[in-house]
PDB file of N, CA, C and O in Angstrom, chain B, residues numbered from 101:
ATOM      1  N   UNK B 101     112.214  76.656  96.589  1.00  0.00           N
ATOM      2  CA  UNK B 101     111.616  77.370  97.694  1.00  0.00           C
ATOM      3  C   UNK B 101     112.531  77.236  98.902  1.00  0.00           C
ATOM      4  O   UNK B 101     112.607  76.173  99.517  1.00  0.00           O
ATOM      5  N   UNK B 102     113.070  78.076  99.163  1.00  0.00           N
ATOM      6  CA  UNK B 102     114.041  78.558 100.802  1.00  0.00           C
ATOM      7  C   UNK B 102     112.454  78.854 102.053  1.00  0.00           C
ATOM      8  O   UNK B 102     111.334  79.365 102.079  1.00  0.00           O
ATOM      9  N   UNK B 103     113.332  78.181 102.809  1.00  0.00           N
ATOM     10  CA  UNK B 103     112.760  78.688 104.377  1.00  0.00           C
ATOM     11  C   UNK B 103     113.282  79.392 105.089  1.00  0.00           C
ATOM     12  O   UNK B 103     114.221  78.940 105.745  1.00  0.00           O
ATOM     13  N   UNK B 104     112.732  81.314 105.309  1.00  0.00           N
ATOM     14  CA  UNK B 104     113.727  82.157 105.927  1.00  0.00           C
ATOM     15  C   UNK B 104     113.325  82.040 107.623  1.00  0.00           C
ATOM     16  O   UNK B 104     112.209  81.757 108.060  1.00  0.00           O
ATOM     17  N   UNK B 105     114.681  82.371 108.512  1.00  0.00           N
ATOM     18  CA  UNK B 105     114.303  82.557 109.757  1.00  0.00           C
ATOM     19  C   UNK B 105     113.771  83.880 109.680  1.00  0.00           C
ATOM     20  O   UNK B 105     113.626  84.690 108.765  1.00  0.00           O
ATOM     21  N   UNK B 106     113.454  83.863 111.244  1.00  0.00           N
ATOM     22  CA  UNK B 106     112.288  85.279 111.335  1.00  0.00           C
ATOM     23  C   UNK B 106     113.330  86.759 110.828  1.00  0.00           C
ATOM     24  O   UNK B 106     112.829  87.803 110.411  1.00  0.00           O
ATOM     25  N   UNK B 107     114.867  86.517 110.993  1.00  0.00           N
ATOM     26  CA  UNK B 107     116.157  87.613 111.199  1.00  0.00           C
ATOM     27  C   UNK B 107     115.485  87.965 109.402  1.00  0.00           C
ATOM     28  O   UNK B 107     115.271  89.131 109.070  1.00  0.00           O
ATOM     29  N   UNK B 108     115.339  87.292 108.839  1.00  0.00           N
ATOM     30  CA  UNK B 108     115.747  87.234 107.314  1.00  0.00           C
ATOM     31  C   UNK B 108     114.365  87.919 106.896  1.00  0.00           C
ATOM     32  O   UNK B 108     114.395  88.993 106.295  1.00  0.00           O
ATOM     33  N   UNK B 109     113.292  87.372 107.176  1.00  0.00           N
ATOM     34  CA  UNK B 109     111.988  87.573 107.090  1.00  0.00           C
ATOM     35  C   UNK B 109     112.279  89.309 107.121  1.00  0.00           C
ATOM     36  O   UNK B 109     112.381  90.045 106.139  1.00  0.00           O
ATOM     37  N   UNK B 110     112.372  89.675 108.539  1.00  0.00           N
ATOM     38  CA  UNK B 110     112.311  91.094 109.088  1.00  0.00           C
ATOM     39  C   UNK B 110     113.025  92.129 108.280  1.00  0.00           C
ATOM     40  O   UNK B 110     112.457  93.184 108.001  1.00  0.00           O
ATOM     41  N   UNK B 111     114.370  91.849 107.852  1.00  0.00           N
ATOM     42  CA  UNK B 111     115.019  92.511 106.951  1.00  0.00           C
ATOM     43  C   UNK B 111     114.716  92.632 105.544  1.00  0.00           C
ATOM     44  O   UNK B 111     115.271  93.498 104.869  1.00  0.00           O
ATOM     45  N   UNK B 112     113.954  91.900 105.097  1.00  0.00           N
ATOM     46  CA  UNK B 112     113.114  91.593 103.213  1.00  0.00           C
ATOM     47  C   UNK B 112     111.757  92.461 104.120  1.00  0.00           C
ATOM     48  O   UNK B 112     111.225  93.244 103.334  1.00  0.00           O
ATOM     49  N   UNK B 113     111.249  92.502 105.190  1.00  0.00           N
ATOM     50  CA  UNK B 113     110.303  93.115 105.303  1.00  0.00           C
ATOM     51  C   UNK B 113     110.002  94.693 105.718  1.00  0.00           C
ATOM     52  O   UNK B 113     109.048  95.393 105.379  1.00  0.00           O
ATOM     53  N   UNK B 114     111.323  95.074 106.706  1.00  0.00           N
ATOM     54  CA  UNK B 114     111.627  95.930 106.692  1.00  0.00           C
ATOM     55  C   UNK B 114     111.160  96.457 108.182  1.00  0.00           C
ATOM     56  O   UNK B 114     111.017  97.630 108.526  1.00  0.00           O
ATOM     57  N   UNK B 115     110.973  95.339 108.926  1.00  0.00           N
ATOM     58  CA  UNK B 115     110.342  95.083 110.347  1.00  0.00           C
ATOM     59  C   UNK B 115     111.496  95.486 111.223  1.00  0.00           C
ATOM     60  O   UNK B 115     112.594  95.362 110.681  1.00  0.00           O
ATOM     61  N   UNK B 116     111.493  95.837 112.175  1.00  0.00           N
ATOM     62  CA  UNK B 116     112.791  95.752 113.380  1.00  0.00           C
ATOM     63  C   UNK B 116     112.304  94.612 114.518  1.00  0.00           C
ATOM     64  O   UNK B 116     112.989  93.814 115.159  1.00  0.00           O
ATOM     65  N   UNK B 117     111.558  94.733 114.517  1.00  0.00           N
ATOM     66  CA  UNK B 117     111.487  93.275 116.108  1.00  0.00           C
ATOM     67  C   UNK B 117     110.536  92.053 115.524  1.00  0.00           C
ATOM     68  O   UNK B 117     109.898  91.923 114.480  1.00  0.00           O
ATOM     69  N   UNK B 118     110.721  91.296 116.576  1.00  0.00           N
ATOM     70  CA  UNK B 118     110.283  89.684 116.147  1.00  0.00           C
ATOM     71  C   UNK B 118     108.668  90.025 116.419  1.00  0.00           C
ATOM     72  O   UNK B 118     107.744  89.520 115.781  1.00  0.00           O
ATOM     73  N   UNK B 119     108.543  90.924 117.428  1.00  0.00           N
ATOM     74  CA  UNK B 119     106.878  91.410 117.442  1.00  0.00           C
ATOM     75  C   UNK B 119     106.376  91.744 116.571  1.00  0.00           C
ATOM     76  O   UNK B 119     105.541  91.048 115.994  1.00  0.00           O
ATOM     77  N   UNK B 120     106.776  93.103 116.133  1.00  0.00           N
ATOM     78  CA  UNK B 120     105.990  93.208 114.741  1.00  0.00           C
ATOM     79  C   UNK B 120     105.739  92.032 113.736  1.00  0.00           C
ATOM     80  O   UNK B 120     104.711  91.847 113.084  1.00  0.00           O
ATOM     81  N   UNK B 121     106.355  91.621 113.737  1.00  0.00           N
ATOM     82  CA  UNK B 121     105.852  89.897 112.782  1.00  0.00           C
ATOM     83  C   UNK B 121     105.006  89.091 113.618  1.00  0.00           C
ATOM     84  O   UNK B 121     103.921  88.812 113.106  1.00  0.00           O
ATOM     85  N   UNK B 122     105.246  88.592 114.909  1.00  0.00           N
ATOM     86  CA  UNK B 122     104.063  88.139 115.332  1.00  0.00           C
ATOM     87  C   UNK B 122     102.789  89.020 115.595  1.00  0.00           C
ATOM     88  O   UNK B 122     101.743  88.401 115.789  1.00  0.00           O
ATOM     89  N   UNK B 123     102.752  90.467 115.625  1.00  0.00           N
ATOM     90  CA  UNK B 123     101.533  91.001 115.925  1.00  0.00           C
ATOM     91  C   UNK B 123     100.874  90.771 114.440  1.00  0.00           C
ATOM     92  O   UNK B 123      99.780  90.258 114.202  1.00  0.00           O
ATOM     93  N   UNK B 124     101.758  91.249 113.576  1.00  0.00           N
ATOM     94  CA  UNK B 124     100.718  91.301 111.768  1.00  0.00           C
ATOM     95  C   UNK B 124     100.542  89.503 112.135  1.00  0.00           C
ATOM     96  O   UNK B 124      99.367  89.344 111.803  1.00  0.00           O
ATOM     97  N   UNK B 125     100.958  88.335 112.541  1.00  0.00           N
ATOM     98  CA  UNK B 125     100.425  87.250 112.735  1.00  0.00           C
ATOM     99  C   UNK B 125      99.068  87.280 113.115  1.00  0.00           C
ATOM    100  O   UNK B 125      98.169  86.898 112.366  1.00  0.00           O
ATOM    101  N   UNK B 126      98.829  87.858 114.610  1.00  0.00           N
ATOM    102  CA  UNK B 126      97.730  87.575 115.161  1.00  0.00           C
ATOM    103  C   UNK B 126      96.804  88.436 114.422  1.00  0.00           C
ATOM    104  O   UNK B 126      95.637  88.049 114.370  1.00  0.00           O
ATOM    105  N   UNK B 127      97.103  89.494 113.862  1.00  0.00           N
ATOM    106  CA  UNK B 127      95.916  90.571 112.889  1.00  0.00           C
ATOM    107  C   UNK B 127      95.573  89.813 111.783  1.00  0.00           C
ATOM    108  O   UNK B 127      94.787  90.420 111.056  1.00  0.00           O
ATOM    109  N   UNK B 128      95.968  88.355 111.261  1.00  0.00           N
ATOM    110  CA  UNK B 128      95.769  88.152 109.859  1.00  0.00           C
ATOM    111  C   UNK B 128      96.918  88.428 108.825  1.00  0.00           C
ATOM    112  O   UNK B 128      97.344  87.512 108.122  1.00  0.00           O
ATOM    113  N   UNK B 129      97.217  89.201 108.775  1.00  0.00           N
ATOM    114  CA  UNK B 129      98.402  90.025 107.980  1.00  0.00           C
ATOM    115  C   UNK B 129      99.662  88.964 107.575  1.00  0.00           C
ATOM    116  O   UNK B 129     100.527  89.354 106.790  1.00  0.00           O
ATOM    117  N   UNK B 130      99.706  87.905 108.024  1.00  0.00           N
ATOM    118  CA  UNK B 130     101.377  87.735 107.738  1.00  0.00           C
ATOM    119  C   UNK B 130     100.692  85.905 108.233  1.00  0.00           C
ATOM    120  O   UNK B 130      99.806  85.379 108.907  1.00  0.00           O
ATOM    121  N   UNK B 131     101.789  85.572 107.380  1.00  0.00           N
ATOM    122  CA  UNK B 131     101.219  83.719 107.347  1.00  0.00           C
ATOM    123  C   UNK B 131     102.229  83.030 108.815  1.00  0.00           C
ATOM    124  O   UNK B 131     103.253  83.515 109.296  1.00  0.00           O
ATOM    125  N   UNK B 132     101.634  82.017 109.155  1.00  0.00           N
ATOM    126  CA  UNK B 132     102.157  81.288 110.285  1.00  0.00           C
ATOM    127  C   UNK B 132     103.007  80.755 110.306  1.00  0.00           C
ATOM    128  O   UNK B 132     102.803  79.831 109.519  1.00  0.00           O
ATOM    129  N   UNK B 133     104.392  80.611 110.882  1.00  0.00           N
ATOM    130  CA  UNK B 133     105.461  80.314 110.626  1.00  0.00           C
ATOM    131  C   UNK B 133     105.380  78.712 110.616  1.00  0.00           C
ATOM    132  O   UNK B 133     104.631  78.179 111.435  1.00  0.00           O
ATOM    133  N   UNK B 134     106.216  77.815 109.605  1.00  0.00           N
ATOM    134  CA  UNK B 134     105.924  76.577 109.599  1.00  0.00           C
ATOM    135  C   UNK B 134     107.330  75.789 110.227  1.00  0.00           C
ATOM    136  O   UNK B 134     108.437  76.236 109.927  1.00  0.00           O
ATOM    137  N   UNK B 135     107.223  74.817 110.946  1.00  0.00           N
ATOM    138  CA  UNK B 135     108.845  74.265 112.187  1.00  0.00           C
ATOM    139  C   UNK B 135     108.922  73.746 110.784  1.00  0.00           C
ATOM    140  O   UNK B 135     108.227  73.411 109.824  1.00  0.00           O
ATOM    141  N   UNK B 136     110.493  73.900 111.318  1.00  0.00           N
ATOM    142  CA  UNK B 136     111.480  73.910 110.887  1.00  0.00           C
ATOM    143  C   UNK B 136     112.705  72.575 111.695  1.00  0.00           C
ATOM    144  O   UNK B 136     113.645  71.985 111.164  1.00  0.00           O
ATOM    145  N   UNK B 137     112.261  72.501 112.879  1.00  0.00           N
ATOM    146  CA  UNK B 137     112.954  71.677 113.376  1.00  0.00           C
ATOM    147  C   UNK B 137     112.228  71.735 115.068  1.00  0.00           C
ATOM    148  O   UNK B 137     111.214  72.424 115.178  1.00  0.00           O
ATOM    149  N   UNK B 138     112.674  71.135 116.122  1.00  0.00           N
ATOM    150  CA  UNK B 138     112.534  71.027 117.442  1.00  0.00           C
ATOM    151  C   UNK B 138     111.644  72.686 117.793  1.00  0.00           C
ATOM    152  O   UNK B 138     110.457  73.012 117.794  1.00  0.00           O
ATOM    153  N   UNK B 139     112.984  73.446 118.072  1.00  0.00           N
ATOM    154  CA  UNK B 139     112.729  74.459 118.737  1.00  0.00           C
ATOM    155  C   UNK B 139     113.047  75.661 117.950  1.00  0.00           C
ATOM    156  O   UNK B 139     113.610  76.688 118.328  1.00  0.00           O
ATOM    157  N   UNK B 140     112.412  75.234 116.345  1.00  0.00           N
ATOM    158  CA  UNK B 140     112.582  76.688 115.249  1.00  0.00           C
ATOM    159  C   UNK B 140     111.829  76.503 114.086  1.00  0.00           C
ATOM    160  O   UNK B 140     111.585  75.538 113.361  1.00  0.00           O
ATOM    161  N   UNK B 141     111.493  77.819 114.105  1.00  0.00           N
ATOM    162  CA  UNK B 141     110.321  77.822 112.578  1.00  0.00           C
ATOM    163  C   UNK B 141     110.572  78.883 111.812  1.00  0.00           C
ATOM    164  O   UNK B 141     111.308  79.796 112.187  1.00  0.00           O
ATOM    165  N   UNK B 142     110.095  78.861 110.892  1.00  0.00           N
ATOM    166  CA  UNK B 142     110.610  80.097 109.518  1.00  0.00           C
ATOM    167  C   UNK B 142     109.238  79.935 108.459  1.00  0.00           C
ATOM    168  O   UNK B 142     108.307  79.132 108.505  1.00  0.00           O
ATOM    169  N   UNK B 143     109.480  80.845 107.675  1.00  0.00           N
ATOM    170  CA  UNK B 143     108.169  81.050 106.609  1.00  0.00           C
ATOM    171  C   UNK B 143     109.382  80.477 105.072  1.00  0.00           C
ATOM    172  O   UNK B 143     110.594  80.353 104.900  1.00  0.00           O
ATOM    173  N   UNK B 144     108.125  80.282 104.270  1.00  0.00           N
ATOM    174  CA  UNK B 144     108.616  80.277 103.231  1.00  0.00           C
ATOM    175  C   UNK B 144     108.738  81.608 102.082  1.00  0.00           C
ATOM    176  O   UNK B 144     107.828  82.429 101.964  1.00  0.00           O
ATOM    177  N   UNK B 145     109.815  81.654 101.399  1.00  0.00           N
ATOM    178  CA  UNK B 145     110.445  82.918 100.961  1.00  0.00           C
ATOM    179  C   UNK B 145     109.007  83.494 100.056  1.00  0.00           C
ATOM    180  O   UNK B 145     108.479  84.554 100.390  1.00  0.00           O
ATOM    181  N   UNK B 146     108.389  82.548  98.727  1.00  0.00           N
ATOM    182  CA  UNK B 146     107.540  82.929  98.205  1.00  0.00           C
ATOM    183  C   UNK B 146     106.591  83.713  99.335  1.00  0.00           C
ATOM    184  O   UNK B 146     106.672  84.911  99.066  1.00  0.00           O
ATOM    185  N   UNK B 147     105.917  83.557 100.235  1.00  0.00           N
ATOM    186  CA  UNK B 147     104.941  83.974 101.374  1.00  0.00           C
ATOM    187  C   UNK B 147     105.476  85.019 101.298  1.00  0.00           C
ATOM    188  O   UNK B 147     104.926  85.705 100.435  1.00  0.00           O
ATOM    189  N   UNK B 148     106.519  85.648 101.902  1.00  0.00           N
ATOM    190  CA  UNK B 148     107.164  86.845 102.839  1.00  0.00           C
ATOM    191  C   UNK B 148     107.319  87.748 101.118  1.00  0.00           C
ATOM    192  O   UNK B 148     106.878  88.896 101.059  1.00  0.00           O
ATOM    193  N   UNK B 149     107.650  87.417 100.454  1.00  0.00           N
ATOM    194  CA  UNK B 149     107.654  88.150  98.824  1.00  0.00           C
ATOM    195  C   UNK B 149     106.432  88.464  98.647  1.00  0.00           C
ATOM    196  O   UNK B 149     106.294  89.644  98.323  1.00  0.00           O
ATOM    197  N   UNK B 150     105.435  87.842  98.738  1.00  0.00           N
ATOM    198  CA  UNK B 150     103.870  88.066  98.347  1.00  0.00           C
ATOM    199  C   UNK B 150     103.316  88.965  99.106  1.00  0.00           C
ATOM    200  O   UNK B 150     102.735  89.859  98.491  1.00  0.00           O
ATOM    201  N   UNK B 151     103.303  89.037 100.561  1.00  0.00           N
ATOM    202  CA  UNK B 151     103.263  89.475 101.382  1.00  0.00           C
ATOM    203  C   UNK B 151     104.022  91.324 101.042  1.00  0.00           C
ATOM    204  O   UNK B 151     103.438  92.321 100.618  1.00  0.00           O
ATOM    205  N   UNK B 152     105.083  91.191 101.335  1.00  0.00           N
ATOM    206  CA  UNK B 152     105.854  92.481 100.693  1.00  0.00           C
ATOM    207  C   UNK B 152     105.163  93.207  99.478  1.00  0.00           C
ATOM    208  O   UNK B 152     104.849  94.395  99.553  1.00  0.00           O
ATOM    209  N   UNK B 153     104.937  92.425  98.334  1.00  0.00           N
ATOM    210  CA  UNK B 153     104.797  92.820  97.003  1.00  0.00           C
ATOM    211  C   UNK B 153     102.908  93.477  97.018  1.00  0.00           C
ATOM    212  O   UNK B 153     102.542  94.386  96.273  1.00  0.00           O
ATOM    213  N   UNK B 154     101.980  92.771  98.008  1.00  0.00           N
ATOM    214  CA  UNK B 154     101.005  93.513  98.177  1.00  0.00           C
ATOM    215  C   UNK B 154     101.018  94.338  99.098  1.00  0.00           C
ATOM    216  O   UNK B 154     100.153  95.208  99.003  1.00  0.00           O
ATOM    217  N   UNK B 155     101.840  94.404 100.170  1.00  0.00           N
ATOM    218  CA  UNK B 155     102.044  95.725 100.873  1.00  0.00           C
ATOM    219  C   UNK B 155     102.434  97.205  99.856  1.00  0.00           C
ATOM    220  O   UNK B 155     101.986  98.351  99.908  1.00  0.00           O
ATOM    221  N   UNK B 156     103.681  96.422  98.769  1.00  0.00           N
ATOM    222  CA  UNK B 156     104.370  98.123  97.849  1.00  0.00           C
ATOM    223  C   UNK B 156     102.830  98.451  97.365  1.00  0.00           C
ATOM    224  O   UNK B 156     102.388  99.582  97.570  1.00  0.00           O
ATOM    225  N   UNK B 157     101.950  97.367  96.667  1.00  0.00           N
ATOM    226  CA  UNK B 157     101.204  97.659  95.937  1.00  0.00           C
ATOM    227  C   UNK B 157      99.904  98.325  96.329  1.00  0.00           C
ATOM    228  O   UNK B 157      98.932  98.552  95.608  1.00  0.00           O
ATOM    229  N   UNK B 158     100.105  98.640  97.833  1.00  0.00           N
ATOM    230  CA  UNK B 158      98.970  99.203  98.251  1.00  0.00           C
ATOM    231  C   UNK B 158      98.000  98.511  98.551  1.00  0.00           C
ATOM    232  O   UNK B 158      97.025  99.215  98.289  1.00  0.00           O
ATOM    233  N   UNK B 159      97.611  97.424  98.998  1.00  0.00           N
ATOM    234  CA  UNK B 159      96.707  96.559  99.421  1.00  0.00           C
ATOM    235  C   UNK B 159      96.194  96.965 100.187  1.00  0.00           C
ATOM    236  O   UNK B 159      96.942  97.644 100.890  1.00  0.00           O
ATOM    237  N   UNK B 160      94.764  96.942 100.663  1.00  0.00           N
ATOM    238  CA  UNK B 160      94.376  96.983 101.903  1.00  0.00           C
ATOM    239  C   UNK B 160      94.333  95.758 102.743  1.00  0.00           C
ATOM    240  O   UNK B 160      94.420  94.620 102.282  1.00  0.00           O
ATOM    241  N   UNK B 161      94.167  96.105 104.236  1.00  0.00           N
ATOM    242  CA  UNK B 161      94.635  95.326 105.520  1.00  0.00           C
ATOM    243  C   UNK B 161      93.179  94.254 105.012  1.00  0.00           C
ATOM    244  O   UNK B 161      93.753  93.168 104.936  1.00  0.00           O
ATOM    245  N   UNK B 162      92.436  94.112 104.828  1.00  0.00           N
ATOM    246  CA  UNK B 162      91.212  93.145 103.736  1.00  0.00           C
ATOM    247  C   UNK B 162      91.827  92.255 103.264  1.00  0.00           C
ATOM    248  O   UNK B 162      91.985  91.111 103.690  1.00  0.00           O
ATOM    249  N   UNK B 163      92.454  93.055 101.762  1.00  0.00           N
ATOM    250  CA  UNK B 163      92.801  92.536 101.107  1.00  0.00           C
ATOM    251  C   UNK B 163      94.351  91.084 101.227  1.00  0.00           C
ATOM    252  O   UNK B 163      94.465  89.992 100.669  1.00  0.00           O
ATOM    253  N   UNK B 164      94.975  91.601 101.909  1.00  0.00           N
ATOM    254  CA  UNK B 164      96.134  91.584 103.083  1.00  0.00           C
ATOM    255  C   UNK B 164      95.648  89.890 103.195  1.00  0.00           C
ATOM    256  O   UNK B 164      95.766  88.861 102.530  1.00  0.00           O
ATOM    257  N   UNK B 165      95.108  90.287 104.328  1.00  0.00           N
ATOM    258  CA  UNK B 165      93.964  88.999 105.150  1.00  0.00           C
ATOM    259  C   UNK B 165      93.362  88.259 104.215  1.00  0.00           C
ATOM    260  O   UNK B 165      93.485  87.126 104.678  1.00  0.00           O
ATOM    261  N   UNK B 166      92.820  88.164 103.251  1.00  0.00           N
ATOM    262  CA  UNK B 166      92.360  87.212 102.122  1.00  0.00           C
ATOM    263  C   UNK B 166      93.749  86.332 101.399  1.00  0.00           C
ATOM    264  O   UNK B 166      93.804  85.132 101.129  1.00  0.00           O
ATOM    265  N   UNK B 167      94.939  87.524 101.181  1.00  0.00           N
ATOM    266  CA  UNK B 167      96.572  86.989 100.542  1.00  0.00           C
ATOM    267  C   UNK B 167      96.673  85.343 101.818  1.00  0.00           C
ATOM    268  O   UNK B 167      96.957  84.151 101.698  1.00  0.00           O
ATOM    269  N   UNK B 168      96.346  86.053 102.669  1.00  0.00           N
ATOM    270  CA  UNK B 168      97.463  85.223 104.028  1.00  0.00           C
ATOM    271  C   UNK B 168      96.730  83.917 103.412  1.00  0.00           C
ATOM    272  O   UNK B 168      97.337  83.003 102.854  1.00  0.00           O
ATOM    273  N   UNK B 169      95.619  83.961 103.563  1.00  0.00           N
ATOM    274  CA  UNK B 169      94.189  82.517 103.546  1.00  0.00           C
ATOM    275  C   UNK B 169      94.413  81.994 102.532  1.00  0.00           C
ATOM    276  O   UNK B 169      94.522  80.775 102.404  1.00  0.00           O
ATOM    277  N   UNK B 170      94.534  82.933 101.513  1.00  0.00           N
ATOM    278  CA  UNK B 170      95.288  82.010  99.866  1.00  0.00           C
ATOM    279  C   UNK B 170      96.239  81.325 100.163  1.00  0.00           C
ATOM    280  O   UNK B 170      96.219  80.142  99.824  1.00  0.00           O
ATOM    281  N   UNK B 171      97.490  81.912 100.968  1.00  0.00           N
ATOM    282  CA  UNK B 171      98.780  81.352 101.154  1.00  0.00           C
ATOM    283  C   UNK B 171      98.574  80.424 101.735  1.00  0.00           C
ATOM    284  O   UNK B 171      98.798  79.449 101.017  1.00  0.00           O
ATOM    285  N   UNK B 172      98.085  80.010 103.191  1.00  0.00           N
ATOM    286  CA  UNK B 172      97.629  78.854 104.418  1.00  0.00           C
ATOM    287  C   UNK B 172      97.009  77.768 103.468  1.00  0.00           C
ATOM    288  O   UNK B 172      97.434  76.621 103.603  1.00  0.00           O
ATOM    289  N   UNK B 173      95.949  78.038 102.423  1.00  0.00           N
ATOM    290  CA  UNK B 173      95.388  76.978 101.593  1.00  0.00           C
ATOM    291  C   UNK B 173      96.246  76.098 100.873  1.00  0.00           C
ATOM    292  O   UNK B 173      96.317  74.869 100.862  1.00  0.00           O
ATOM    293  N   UNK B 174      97.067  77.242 100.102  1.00  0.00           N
ATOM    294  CA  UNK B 174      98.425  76.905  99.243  1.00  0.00           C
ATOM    295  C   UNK B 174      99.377  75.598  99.550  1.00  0.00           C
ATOM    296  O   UNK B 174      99.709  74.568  98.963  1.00  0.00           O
ATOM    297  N   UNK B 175      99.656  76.326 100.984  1.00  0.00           N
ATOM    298  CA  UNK B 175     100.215  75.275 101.731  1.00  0.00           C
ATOM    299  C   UNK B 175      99.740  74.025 101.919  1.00  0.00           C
ATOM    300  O   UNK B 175     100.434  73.038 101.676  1.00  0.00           O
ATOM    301  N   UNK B 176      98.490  73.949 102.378  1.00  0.00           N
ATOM    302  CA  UNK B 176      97.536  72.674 102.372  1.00  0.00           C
ATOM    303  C   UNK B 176      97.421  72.085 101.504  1.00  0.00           C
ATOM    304  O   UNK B 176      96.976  70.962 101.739  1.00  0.00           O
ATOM    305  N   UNK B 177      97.670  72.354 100.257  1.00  0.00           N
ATOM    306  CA  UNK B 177      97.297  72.037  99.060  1.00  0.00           C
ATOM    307  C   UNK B 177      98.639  71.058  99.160  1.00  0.00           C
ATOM    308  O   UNK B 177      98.478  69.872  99.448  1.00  0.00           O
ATOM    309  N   UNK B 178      99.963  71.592  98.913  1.00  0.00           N
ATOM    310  CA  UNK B 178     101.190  71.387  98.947  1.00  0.00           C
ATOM    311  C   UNK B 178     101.510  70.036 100.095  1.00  0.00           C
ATOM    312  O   UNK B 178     102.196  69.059  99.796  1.00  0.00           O
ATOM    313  N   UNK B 179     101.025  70.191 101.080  1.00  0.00           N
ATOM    314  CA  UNK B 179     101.245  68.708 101.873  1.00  0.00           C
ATOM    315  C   UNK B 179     100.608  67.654 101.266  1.00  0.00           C
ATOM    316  O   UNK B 179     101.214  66.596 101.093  1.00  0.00           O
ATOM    317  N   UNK B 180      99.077  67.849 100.801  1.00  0.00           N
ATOM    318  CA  UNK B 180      98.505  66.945 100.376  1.00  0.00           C
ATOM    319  C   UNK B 180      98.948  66.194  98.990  1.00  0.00           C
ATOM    320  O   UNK B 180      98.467  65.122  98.621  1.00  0.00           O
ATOM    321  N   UNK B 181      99.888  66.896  98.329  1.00  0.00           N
ATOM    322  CA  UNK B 181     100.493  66.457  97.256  1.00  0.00           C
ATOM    323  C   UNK B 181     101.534  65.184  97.406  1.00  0.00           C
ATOM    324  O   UNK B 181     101.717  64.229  96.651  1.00  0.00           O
ATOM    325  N   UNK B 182     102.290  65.610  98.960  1.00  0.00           N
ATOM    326  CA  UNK B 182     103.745  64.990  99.124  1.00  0.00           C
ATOM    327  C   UNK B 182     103.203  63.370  99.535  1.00  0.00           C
ATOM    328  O   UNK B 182     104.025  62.484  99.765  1.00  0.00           O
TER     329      UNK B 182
END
């Protein structure tokens, strides 16, 4: 599992500005970026793929919003392991 910056994110997503990723943030749509260090954070690649792959597939903005909550759990799941 790679951690992309937001540059990398946007281009696999097909976004032009760092807004559009934080607005699908605040709508639900798109998972919360996790630090990375001091003063930088990035998503993980699986997320931003999943994310993409129910957008081609036609998802609805619902459905969308339920992906993200799977993913955020996922994650939780994943700390509690380490």
């Amino acid at each position: 599992m790679a951690i992309w910056r937001i540059d990398t994110c946007k281009a696999e997503a097909g976004y032009r500005s760092n807004a559009s990723i934080y607005n699908l943030i605040r709508a639900g749509l798109w998972t919360k970026p996790v630090p990375i260090g001091q003063r930088s954070v990035g998503w993980p690649d699986d997320e931003v793929r999943a994310l993409c792959a129910a957008r081609i597939a036609g998802k609805t903005d619902d459905e969308i919003r339920e992906l993200v909550k799977r993913l955020h759990s996922k994650r939780a799941e994943l700390l509690q392991a380490v």
